[in-house]
N, C-alpha and C positions, 0 to 999 in steps of 0.2 A: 949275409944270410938271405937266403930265397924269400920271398913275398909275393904274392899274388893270387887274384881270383880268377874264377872260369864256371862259367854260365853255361850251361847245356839244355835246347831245348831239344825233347825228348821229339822224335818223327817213328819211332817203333816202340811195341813193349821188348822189356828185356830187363834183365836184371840192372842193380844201380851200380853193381861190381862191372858188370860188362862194359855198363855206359862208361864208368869213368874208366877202364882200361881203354874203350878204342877212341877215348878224349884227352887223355894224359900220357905222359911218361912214364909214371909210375910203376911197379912190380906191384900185380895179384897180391901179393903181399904186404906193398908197403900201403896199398890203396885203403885191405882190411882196417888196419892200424889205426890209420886217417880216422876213418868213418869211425872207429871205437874210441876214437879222439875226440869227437863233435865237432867235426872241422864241414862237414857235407852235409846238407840241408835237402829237403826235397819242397817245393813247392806245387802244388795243385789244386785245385777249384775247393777244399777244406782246409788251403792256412798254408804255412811255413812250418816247418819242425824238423827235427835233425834226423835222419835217419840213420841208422848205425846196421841194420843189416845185410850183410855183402847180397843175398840169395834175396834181398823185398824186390817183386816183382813191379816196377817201373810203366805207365801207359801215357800212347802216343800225348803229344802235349803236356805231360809234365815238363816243369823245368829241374834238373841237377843245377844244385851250387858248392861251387868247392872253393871255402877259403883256405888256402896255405898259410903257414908262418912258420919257417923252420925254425925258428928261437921254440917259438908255441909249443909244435911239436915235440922235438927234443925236452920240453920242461918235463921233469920228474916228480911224479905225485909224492906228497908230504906227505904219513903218519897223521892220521888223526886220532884222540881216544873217545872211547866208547862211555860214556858215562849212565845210560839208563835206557835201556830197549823197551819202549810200551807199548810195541807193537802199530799202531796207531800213530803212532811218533816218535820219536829215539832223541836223545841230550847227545853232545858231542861235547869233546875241548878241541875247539881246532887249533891247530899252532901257527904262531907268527907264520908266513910266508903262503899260507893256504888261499885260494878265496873261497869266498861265497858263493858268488857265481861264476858261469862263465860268458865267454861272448862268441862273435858268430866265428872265429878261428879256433875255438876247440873248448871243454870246455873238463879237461879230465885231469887236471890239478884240482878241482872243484871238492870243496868238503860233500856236497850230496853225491857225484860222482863216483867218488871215494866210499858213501853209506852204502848207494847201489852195490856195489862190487863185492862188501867185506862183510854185510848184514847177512846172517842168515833166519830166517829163511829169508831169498833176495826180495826183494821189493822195490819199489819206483818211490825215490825220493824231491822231496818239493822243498824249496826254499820259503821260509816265510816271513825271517829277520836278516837281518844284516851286518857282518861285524867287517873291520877293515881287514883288507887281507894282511897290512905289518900287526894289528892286534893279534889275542890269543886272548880265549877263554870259552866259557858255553853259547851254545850255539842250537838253536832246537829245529828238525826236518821233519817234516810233515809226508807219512806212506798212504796217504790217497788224498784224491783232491778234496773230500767232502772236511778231510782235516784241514789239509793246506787252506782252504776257506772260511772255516772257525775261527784260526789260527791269527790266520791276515788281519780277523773282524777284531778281535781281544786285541791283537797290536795294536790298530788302531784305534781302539778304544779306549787303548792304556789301561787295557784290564790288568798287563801282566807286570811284577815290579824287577824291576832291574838296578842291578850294584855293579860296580864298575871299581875298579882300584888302579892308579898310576901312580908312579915317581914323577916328578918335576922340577925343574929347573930351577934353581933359588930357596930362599926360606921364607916358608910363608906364613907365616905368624901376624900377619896385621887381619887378619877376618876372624869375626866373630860366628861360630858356629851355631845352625844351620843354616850355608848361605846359599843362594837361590841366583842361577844365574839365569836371566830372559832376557829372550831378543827373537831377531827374526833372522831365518838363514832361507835362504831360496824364497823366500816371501811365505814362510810358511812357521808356528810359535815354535821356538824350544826353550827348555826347561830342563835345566842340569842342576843338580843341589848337592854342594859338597859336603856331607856328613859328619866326616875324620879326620886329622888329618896327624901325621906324626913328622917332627921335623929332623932332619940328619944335619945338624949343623957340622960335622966332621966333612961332611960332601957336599955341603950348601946345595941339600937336594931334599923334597919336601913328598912324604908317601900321603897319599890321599882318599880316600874313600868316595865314589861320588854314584846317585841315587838319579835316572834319568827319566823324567814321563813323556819325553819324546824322543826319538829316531831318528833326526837327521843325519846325511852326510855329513862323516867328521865333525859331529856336533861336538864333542867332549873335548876335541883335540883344538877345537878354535873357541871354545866355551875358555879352555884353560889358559890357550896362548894371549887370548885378548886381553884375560886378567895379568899379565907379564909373565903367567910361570906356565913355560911350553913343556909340553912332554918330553923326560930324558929318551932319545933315539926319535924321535921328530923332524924327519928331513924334511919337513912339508913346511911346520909350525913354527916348528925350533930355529934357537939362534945359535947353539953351539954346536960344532961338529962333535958327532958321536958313533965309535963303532958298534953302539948295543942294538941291540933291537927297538921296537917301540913298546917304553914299558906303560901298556894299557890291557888290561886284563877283565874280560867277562866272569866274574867272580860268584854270582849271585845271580840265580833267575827265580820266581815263584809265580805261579798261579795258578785258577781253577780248572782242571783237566775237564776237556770238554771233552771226552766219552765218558769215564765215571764220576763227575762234578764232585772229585775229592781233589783236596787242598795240596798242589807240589813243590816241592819245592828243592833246589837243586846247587851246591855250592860246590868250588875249587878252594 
């Protein structure tokens, strides 16, 4: 599969469709695609940011960047559902295979990607939590930045509460409930507290409910695996081979809506 980047610094104005036809191979065509891909960037004297439209008029000394990834390309956006439009903010289910975000080869498998496009009326979507792209559940996009900033300050304040539900690997019947898992990941606390838990001894596989006040990367997934019961579909964690999915699910979000400071709350 094709790979590669290409840097263009700009010596005329002209459009960024122009610039990258008389810089690439590409067909007028497949160039638009790219750019509606998040795959091209424009850089100048206010910043780096993606530009997506073929007709943005370009000036001398900008630089064009164009990362390729024909896998990237080729990906096919995933179905997300719509759980609560508040205009101000929207709740998703994203599904396994989604991400969060994107990177700088494109970025339109992305669940906001995906809000931009399908929301009406359209609107500019922000990320402001994180779930793994093999998980599935809620997921909440912030339509302007003064929310995405609210938004970001509550997560990190741990205003907002969050439920989590897995299968796992084994049966696990030796903890006494509410158990409270701490430690440190990246040098930074987390705090995972498994609530529930029901055990499937037919499947020596254990469903669990778990209650998070932090955020780390694959916190829940190495929270669970260090305790010996990895998540069932855990190619990361897990010790057994599994053709499932990763069964970890965004089940539960609640907090106080910061446009009208009433109490939300939102479950699968």
């Amino acid at each position: 599969m094709l790979k590669f980047e290409k840097h263009i610094v700009l010596t005329q104005s002209q459009t960024a469709l122009d610039c990258l036809s008389e810089n690439t191979d590409f067909s007028k065509q497949q160039l638009k695609q790219i750019m509606q891909n998040g795959a091209v960037w424009l850089e100048s004297n206010q910043g780096i940011s993606r530009v997506r439209r073929a007709k943005k008029i370009l000036n001398p000394t900008n630089q064009l960047h164009l990362y390729f990834d024909e896998t990237v390309q080729n990906t096919q956006p995933i179905k997300a559902g719509l759980i609560a439009d508040e205009g101000d903010y929207s709740v998703w289910n994203k599904p396994c295979g989604m991400y969060s975000q994107g990177s700088k080869w494109g970025d339109h498998g992305t669940i906001y990607r995906y809000a931009e496009r399908n929301l009406l009326p359209q609107r500019p979507a922000f990320v402001v939590h994180r779930l793994d792209r093999a998980a599935n559940g809620l997921i909440v996009l912030a339509h302007k930045k003064s929310s995405a900033a609210q938004f970001s300050k509550m997560f990190e304040g741990r205003e907002i509460y969050k439920k989590y539900r897995a299968t796992v690997e084994g049966v696990m019947d030796d903890l006494t409930l509410p158990y409270e898992i701490k430690n440190y990941l990246y040098e930074k606390l987390c705090i995972s507290q498994i609530v529930a838990m029901n055990v499937n001894y037919d499947q020596q596989t254990t469903d669990v409910e778990i209650e998070i006040e932090t955020g780390r990367k694959h916190q829940i997934r190495r929270h669970l695996s260090g305790l010996g019961y990895p998540i069932v579909g855990d190619r990361l964690y897990g010790e057994k081979a599994s053709d499932l999915d990763l069964q970890l699910s965004s089940v539960n979000i609640k907090f106080k809506c910061p446009v009208s400071g009433e109490m939300k709350e939102y479950k699968i």
